[in-house]
N, C-alpha and C positions, 0 to 999 in steps of 0.2 A: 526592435529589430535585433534579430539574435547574431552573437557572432559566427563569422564564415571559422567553419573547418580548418586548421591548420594540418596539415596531410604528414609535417616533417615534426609533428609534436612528440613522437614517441608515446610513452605513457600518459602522458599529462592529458587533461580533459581541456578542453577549451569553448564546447560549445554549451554555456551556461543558459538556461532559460530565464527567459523576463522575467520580473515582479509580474505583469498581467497576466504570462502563461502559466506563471504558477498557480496563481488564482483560478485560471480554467481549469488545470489540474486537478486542484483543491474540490472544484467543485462537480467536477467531471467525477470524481470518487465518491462526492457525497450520491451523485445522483444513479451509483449502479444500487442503489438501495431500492428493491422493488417490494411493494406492500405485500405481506404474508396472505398466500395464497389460499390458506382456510378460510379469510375472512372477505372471499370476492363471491360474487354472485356468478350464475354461471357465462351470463355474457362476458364481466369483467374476468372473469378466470380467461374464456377463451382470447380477450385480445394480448393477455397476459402473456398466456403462452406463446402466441402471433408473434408478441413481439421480443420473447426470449429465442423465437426460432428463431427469428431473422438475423439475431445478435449472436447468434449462436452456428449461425451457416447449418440447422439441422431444419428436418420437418417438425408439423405442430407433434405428431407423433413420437417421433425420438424426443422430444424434451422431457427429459426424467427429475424424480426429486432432486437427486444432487446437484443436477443445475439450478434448480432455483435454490438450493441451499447457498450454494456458492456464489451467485449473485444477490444474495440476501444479506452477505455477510456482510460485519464492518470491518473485517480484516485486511481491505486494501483501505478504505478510509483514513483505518488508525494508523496504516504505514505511513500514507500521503503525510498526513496532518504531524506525527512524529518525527518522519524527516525533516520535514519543513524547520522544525520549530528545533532540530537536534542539529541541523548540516551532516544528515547520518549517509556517507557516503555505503555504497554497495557491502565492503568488507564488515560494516559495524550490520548494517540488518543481519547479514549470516551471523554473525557472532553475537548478538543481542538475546541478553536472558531477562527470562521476568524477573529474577533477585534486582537487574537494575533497575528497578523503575519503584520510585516509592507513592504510588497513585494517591495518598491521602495529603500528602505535602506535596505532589507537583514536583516533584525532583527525579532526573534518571542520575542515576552515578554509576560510572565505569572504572571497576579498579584500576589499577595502576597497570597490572600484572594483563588485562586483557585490551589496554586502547590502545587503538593503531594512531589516533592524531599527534599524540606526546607521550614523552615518558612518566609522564605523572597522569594519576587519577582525572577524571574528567567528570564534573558536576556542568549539569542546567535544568534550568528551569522551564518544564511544559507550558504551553500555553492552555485554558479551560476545556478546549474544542479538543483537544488532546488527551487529556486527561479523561475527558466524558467520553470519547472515541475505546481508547484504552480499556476505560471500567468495562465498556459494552464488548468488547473484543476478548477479554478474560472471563466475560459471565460466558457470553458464549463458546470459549471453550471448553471452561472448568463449572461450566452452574456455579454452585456456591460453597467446592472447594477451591482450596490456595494451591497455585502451581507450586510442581517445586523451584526454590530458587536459579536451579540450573536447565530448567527446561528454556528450549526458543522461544524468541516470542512469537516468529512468524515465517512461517512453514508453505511450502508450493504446497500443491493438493496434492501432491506425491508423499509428504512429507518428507521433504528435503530440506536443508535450510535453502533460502532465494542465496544464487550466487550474481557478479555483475551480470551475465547471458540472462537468466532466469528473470532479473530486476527488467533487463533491457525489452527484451522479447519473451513472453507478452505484456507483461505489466504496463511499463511503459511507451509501449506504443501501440496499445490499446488507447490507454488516459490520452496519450497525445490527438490520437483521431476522433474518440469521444468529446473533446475539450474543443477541436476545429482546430488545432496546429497543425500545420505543414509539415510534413517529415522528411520531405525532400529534401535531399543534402545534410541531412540533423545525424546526430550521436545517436539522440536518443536517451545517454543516457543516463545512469539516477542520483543525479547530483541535483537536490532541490534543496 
């Protein structure tokens, strides 16, 4: 049971999601992974598309490559599963570069000079699902060049960085109706 909404919180966030919802979350992000549509036959293609329309509020006809590119990707996956595993409030996704994340050790570090938690540098440790998440989420957007250290890591389809709005609607309340949370009365938002 999640907690009720404080109305007189000001800034502060108070409606935290369960351990179980996160887990729906977690797995609500794995499951926008749809199989690469060059390798369906044409039945499978068509339900495919069926059921990107539906998810998509378009006809089978508007469904274009970019959508199925964008619900191919692991790039909300890797967010889900690096928040989780980082407590990466809203401000750190926007401000999140790939210089901080050292994929072969499993460590992100935040200099000192850009973390909002404290005034000192901030080290942790990824978990596997994260790190494999990560690798897939940089191949696909650099193939088998290195970003630069100062690039985002994770960008709206506008290329913007995610701000709290952007985190909130759609991201997160999408995941939350995909996963079967109620969002009635909820935040919503992206403190996982």
């Amino acid at each position: 049971v999640h907690r009720k909404i404080n109305q007189n919180s000001g800034n502060q966030f108070t409606d935290w999601l369960s351990i179980e919802e996160i887990e729906a979350i977690k797995s609500a992000a794995l499951q926008r992974q749809i199989v690469d549509k060059d390798s369906l036959d044409a039945e499978e293609y068509d339900e495919q598309v069926a059921y990107l329309a539906q998810r998509l509020g378009k006809s089978k006809e508007e469904v274009s490559d970019e959508d199925w590119d964008q619900l191919t990707s692991v790039k909300i996956p890797s967010l889900v599963y690096a928040s989780c595993d980082l407590g990466f409030r809203p401000k750190e996704v926007e401000n999140s570069r790939w210089g901080w994340f050292n994929l072969e050790d499993g460590v992100l570090q935040i200099p000192k000079s850009e973390s909002v938690k404290n005034t000192d540098s901030w080290r942790c440790y990824l978990s596997d699902e994260s790190v494999h998440l990560l690798r897939r989420w940089k191949q696909e957007q650099y193939g088998d060049a290195e970003p630069d250290p100062d690039d985002p890591v994770w960008v709206t389809t506008r290329g913007n960085p995610y701000s709290a709005d952007s985190l909130r609607d759609p991201v997160m309340m999408n995941l939350m109706e995909e996963a079967g949370i109620d969002r009635e009365g909820r935040e919503c938002g992206w403190y996982l």
